[in-house]
Z-matrix of the N, CA and C atoms (Angstrom, degrees):
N
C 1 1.450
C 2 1.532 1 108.06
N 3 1.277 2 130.09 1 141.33
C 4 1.310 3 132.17 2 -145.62
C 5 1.910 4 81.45 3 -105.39
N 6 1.466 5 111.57 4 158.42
C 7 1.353 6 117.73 5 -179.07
C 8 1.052 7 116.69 6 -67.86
N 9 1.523 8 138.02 7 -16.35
C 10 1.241 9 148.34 8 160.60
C 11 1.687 10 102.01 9 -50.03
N 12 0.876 11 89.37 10 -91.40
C 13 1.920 12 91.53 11 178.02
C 14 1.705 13 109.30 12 -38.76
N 15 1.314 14 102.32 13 -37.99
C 16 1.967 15 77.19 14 -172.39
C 17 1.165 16 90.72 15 -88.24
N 18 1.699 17 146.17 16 7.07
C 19 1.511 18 113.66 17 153.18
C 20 1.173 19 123.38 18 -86.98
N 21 1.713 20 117.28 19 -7.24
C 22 1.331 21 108.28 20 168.70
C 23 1.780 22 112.74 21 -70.62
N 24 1.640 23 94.94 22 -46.01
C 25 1.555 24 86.83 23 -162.47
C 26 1.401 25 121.08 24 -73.82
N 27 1.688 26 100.44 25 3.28
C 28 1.446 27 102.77 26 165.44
C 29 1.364 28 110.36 27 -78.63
N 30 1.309 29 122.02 28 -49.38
C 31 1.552 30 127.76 29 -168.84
C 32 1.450 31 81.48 30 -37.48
N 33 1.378 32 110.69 31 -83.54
C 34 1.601 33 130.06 32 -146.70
C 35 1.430 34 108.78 33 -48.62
N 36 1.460 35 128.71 34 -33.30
C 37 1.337 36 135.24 35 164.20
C 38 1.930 37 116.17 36 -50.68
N 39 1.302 38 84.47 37 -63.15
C 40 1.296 39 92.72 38 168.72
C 41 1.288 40 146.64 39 -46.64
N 42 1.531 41 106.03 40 -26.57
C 43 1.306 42 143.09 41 177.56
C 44 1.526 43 110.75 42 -82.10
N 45 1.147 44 109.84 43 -39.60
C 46 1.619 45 141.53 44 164.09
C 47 1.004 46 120.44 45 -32.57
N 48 1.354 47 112.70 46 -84.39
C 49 1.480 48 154.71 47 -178.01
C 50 1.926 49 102.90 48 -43.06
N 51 1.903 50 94.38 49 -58.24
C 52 1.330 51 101.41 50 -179.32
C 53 1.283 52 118.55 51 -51.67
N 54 1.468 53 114.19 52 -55.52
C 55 1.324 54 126.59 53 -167.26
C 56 1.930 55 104.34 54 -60.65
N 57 1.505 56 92.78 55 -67.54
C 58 1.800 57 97.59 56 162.86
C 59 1.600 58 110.54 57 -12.43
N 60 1.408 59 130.58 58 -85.52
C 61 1.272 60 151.17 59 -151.38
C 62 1.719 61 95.39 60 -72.68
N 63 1.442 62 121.84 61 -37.31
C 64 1.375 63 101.57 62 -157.74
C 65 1.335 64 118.00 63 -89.96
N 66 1.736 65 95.79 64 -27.55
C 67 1.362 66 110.49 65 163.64
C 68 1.423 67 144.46 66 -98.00
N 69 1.644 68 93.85 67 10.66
C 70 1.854 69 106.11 68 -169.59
C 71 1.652 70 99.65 69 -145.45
N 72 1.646 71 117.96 70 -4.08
C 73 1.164 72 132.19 71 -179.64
C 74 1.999 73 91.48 72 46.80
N 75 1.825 74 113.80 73 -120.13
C 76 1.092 75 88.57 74 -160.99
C 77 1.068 76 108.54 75 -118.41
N 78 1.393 77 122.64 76 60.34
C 79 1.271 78 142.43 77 -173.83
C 80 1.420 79 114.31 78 -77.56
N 81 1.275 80 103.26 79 -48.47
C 82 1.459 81 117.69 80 167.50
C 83 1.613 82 126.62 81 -124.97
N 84 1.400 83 103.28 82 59.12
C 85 1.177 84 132.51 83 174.16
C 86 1.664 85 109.24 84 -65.07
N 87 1.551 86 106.09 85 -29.26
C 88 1.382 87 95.52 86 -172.48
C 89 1.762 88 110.09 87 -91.83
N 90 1.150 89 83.18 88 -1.18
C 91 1.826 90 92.58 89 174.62
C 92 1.253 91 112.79 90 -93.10
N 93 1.269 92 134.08 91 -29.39
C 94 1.375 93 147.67 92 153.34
C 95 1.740 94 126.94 93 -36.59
N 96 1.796 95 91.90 94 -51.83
C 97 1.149 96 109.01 95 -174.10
C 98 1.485 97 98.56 96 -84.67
N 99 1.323 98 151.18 97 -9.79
C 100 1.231 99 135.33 98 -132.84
C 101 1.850 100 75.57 99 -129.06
N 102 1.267 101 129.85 100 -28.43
C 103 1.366 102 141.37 101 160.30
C 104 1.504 103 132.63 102 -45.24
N 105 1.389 104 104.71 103 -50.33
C 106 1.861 105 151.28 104 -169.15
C 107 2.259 106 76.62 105 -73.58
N 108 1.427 107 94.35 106 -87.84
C 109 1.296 108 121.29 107 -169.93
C 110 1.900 109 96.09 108 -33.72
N 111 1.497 110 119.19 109 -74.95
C 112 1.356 111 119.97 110 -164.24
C 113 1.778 112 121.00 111 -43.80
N 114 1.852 113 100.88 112 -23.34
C 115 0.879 114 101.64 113 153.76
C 116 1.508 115 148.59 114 -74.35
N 117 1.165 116 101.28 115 -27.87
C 118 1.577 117 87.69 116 152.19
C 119 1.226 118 122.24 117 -94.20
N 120 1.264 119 133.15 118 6.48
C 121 1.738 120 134.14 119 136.03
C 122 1.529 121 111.07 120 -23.36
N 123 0.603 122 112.77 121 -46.57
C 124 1.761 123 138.87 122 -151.79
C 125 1.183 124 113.34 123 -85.50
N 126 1.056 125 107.43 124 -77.75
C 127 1.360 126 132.43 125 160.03
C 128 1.357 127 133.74 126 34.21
N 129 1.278 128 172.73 127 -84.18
C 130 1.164 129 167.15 128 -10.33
C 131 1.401 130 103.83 129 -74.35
N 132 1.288 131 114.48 130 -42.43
C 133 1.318 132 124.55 131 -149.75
C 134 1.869 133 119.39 132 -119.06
N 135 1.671 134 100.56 133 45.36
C 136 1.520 135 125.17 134 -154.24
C 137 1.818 136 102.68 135 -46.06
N 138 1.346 137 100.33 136 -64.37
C 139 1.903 138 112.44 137 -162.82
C 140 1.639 139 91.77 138 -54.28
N 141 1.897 140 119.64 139 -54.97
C 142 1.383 141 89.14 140 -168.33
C 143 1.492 142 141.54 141 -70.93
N 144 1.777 143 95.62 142 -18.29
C 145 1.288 144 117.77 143 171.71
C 146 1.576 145 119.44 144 -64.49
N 147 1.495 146 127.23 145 -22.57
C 148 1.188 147 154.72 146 -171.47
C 149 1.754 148 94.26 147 -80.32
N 150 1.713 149 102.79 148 -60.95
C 151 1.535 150 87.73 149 -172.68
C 152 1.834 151 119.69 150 -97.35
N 153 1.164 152 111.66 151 1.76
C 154 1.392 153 123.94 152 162.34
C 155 1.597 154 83.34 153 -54.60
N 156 1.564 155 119.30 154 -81.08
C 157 1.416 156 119.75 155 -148.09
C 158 1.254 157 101.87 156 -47.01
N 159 1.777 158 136.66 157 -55.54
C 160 1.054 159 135.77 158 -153.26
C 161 1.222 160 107.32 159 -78.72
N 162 1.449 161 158.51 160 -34.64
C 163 1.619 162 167.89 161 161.26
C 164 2.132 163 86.27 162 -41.16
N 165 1.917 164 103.87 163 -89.28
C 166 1.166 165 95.26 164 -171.72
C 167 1.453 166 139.48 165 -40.32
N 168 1.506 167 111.85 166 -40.50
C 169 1.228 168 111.43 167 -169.03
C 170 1.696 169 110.83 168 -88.73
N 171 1.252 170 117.13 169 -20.33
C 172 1.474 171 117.36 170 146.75
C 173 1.124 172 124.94 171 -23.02
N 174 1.572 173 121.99 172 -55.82
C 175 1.400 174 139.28 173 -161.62
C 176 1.422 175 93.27 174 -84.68
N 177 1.476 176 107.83 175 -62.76
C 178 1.890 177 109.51 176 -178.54
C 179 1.406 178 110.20 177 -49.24
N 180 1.349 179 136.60 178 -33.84
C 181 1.463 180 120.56 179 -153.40
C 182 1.853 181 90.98 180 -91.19
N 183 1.635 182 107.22 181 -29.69
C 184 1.456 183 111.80 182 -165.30
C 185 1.592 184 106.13 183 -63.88
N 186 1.909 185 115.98 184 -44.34
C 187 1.282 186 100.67 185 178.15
C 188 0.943 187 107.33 186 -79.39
N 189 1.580 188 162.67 187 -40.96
C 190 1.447 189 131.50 188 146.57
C 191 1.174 190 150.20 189 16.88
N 192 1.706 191 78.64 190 -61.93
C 193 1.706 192 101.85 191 174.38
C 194 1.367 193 127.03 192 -43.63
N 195 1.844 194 88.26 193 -61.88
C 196 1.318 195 119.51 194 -164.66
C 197 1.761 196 95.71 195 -72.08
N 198 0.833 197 114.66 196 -40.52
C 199 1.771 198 125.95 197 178.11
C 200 2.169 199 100.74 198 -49.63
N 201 0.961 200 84.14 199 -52.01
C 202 1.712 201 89.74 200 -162.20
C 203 1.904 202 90.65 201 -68.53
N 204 1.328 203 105.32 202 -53.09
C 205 1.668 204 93.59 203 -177.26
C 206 1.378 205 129.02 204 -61.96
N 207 1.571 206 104.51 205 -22.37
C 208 1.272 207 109.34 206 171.05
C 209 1.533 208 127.19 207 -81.54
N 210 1.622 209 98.99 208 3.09
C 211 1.569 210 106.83 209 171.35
C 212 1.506 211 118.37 210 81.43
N 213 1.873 212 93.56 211 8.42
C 214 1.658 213 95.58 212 172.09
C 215 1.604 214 98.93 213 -70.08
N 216 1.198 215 109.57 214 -70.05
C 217 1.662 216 110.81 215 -166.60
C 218 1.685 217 117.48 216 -82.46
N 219 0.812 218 84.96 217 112.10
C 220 2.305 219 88.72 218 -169.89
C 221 2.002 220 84.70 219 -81.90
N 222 1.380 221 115.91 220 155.20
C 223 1.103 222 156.22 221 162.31
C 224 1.065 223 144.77 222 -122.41
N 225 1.770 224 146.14 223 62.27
C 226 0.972 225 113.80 224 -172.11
C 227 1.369 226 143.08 225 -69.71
N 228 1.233 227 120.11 226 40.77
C 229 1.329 228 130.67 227 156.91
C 230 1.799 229 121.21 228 175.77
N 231 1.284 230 127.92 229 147.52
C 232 1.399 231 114.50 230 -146.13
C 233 1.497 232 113.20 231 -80.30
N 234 1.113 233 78.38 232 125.02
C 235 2.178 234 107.41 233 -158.82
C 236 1.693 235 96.76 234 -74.65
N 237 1.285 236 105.32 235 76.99
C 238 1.364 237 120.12 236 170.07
C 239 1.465 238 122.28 237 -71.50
N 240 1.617 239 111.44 238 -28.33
C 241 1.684 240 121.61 239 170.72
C 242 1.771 241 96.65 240 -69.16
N 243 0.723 242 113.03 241 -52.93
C 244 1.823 243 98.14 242 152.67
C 245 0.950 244 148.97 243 36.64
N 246 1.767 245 98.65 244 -78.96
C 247 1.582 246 123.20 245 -142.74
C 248 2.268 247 78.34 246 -134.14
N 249 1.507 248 126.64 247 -1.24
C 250 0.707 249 133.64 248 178.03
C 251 1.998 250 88.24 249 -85.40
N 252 1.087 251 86.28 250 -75.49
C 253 1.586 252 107.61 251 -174.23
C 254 1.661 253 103.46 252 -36.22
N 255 1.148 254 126.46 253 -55.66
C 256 1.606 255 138.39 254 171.32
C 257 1.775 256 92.90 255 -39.20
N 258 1.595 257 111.71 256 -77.18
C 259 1.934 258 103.03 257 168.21
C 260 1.424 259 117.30 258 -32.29
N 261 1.026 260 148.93 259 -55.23
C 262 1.323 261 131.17 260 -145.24
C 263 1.687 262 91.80 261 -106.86
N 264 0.926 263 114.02 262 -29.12
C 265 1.209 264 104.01 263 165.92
C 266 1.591 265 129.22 264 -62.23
N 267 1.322 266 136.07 265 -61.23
C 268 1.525 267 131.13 266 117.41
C 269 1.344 268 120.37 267 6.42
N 270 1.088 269 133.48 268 -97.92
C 271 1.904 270 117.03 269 142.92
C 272 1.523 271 136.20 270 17.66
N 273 1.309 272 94.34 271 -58.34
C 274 1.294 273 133.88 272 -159.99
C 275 1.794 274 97.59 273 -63.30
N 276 1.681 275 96.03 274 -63.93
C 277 2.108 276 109.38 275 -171.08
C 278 1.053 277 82.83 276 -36.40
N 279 1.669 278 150.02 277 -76.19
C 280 0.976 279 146.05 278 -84.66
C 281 1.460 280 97.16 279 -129.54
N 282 1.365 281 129.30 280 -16.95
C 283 1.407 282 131.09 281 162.57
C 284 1.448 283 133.08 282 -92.39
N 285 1.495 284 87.66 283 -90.95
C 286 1.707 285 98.85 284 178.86
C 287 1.808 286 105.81 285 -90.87
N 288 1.074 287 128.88 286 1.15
C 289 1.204 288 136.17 287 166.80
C 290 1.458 289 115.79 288 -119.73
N 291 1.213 290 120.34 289 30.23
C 292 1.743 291 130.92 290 172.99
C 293 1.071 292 101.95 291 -80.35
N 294 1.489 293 128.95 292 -12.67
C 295 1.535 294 105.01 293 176.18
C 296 1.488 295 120.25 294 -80.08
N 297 1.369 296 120.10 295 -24.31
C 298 1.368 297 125.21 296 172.03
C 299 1.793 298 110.77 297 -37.29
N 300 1.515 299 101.03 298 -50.30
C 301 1.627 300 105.46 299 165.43
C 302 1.760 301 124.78 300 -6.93
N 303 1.600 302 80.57 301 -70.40
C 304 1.432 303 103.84 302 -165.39
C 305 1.571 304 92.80 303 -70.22
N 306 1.242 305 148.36 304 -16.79
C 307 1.567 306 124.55 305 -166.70
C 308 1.310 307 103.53 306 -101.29
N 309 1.441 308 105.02 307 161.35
C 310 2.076 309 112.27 308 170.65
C 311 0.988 310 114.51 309 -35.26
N 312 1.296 311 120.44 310 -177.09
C 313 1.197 312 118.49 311 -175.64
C 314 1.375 313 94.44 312 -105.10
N 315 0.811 314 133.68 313 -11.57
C 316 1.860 315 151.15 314 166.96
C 317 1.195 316 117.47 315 -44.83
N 318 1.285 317 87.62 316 -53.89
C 319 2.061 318 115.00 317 177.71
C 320 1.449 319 111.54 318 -74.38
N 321 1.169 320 113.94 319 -40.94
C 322 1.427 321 118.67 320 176.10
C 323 1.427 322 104.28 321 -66.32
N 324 1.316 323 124.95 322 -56.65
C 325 1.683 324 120.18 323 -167.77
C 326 1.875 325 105.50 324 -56.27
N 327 1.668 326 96.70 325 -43.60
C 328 1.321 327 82.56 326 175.99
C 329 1.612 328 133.21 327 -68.16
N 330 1.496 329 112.79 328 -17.52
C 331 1.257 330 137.80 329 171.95
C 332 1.539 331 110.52 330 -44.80
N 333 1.496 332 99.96 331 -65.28
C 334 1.194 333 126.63 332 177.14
C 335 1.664 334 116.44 333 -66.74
N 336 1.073 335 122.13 334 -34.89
C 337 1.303 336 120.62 335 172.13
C 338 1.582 337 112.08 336 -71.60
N 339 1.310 338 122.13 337 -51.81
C 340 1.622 339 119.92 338 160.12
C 341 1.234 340 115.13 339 -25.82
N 342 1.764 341 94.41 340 -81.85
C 343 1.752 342 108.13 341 -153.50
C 344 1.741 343 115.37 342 -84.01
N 345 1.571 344 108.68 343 -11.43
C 346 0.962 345 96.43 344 166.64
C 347 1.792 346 124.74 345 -92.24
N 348 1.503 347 88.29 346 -1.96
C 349 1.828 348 92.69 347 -177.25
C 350 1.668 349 100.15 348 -80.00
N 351 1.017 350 101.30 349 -39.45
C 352 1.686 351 125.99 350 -163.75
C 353 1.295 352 100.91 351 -63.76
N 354 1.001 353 133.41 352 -53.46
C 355 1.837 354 160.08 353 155.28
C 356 1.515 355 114.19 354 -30.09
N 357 1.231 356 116.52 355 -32.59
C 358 0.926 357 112.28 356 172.14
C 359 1.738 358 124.79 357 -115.88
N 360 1.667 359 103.96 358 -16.20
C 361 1.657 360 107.55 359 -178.38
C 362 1.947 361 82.58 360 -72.54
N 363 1.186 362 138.20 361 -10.70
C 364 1.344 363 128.18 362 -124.66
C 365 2.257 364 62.55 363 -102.48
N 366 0.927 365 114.84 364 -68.41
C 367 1.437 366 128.70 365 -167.37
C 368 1.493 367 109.89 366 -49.57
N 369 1.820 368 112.71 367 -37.75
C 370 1.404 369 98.91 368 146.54
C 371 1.749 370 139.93 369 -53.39
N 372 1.371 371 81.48 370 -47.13
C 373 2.320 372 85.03 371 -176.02
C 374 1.893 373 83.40 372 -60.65
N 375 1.099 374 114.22 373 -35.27
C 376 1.711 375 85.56 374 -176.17
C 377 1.295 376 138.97 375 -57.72
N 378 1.541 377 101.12 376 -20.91
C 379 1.596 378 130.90 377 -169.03
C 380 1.579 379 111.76 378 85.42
N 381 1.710 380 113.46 379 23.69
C 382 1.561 381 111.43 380 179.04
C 383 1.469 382 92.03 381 -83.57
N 384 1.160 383 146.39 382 8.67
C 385 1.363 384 129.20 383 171.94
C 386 1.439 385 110.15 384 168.92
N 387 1.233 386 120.19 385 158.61
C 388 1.715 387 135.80 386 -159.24
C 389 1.359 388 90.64 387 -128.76
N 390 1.707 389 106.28 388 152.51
C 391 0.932 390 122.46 389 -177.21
C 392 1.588 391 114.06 390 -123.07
N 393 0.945 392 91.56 391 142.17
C 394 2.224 393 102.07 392 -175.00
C 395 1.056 394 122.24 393 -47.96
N 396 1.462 395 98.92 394 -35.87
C 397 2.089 396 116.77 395 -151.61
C 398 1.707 397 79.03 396 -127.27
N 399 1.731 398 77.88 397 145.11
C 400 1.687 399 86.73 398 129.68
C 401 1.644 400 139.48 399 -29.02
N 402 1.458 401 103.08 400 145.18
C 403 1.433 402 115.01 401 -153.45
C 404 1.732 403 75.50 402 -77.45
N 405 1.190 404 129.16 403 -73.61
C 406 1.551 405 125.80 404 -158.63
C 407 1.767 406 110.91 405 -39.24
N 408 1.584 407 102.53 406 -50.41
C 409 2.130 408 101.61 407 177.96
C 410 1.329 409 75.16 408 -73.29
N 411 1.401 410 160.10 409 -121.91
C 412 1.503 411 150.64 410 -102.47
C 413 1.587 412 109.63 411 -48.17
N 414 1.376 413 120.85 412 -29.53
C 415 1.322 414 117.17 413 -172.52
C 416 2.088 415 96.15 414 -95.83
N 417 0.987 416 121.22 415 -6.25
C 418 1.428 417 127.31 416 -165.10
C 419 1.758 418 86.77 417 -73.73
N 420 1.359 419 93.04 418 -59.35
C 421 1.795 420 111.62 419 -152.01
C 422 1.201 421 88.73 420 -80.60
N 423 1.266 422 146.23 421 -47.75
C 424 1.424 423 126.79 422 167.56
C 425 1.318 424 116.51 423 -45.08
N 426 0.649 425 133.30 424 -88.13
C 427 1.786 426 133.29 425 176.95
C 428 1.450 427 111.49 426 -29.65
N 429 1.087 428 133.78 427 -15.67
C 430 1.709 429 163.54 428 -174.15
C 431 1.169 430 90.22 429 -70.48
N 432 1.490 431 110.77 430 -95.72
C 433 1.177 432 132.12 431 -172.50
C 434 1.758 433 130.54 432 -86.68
N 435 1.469 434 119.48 433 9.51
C 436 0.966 435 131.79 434 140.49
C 437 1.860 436 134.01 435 -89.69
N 438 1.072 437 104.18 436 -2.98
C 439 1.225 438 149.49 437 156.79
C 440 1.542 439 113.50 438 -42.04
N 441 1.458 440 82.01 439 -78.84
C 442 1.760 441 108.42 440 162.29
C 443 1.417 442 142.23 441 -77.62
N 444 0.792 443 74.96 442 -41.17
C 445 1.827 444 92.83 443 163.07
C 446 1.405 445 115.25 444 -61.35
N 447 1.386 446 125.77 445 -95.70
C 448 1.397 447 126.31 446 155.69
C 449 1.102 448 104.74 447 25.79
N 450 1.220 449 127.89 448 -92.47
C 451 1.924 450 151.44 449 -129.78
C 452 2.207 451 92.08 450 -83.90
N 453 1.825 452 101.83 451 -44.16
C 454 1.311 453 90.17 452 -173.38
C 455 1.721 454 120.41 453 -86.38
N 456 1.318 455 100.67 454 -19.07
C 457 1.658 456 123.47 455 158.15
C 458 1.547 457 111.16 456 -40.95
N 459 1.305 458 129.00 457 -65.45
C 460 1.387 459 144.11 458 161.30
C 461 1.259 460 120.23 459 -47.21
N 462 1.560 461 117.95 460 -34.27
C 463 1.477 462 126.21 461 169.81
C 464 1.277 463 109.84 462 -65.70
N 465 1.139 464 112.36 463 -53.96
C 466 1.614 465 116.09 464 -164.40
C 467 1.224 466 105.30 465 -100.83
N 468 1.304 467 132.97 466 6.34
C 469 1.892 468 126.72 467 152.00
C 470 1.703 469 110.53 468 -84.66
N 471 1.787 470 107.42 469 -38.78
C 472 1.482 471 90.63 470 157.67
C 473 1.852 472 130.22 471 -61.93
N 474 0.723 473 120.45 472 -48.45
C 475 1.461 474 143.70 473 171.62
C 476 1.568 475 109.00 474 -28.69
N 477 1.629 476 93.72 475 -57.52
C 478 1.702 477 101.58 476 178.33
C 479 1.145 478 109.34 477 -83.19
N 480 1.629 479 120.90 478 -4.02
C 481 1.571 480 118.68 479 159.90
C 482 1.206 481 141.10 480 -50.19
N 483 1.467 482 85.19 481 -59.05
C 484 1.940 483 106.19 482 172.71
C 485 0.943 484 144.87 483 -36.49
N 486 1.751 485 126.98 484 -10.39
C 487 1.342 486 133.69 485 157.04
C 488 1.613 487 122.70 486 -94.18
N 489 1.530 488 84.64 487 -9.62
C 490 2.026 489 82.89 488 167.49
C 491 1.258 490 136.33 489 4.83
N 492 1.430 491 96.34 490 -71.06
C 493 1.513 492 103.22 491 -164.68
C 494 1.529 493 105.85 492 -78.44
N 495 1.134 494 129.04 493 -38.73
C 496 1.565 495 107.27 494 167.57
C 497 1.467 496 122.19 495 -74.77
N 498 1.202 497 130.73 496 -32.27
C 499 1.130 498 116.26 497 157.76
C 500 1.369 499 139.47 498 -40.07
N 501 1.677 500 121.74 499 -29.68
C 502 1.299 501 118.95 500 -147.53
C 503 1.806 502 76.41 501 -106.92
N 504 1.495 503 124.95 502 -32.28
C 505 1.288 504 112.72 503 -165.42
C 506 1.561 505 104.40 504 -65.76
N 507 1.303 506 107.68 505 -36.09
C 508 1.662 507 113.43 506 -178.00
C 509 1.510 508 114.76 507 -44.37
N 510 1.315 509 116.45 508 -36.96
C 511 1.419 510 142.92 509 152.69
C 512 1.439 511 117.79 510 -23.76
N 513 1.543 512 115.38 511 -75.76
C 514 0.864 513 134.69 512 -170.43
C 515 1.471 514 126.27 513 -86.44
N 516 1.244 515 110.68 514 -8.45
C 517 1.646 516 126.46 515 160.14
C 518 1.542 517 117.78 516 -80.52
């Protein structure tokens, strides 16, 4: 599949996945996963895409974590489409969101402070999740820490890039 197509069908997966989880939580988890999964069907480039996902979404599911225990993000029930969504997102730096790559790291925090604040009040008005605090500190600390995140998300999906090419040939031998 030529990189054109796997950045669409990532976008569109991705897009998927979101909607899936925010509005059906994990109702259709197996449609999510069967999404997550087709992509590395696809693939050319399986091991790095494998460990991009596993480095990033480590980090994503962990501040989550720590978010949900600390009673920032209420759940009523454990939002396992989630930690799906954390995968394709991970995925994501490296596809239909590779252009972030190329910008400052300036640009990225602000990137990340927008769309990831936005991204998530967006999953509240849906009713995919409640928030602890106040809407004004909930949108503070989002932008806070999406801010930050963002810029090191991109660091460490390039990072886990860099052996690519021997990995994927190992594959193919």
């Amino acid at each position: 599949m030529t990189s054109l197509y796997m950045m669409i069908f990532n976008l569109v997966s991705f897009q998927a996945i979101w909607w899936l989880g925010v509005l059906w939580g994990n109702v259709y988890l197996w449609l999510s996963s069967l999404l997550l999964l087709g992509h590395f069907v696809l693939s050319k480039h399986k091991m790095r895409d494998l460990r991009v996902m596993w480095f990033v979404s480590l980090i994503g599911i962990s501040v989550d974590a720590a978010l949900i225990f600390s009673g920032f993000f209420i759940f009523s029930s454990t939002p396992v489409w989630l930690m799906v969504l954390w995968g394709i997102f991970a995925i994501s730096l490296q596809y239909s969101l590779g252009f972030l790559s190329r910008l400052s790291v300036y640009l990225q925090a602000i990137f990340g402070g927008v769309f990831g604040t936005i991204s998530y009040l967006a999953g509240y008005k849906f009713g995919a999740v409640e928030l602890g605090y106040s809407m004004t500190n909930s949108v503070i600390a989002l932008i806070l820490i999406w801010s930050i995140l963002l810029p090191v998300l991109i660091a460490i999906a390039n990072m886990s890039a860099v052996n690519r090419g021997q990995d994927d040939q190992s594959i193919t031998q």
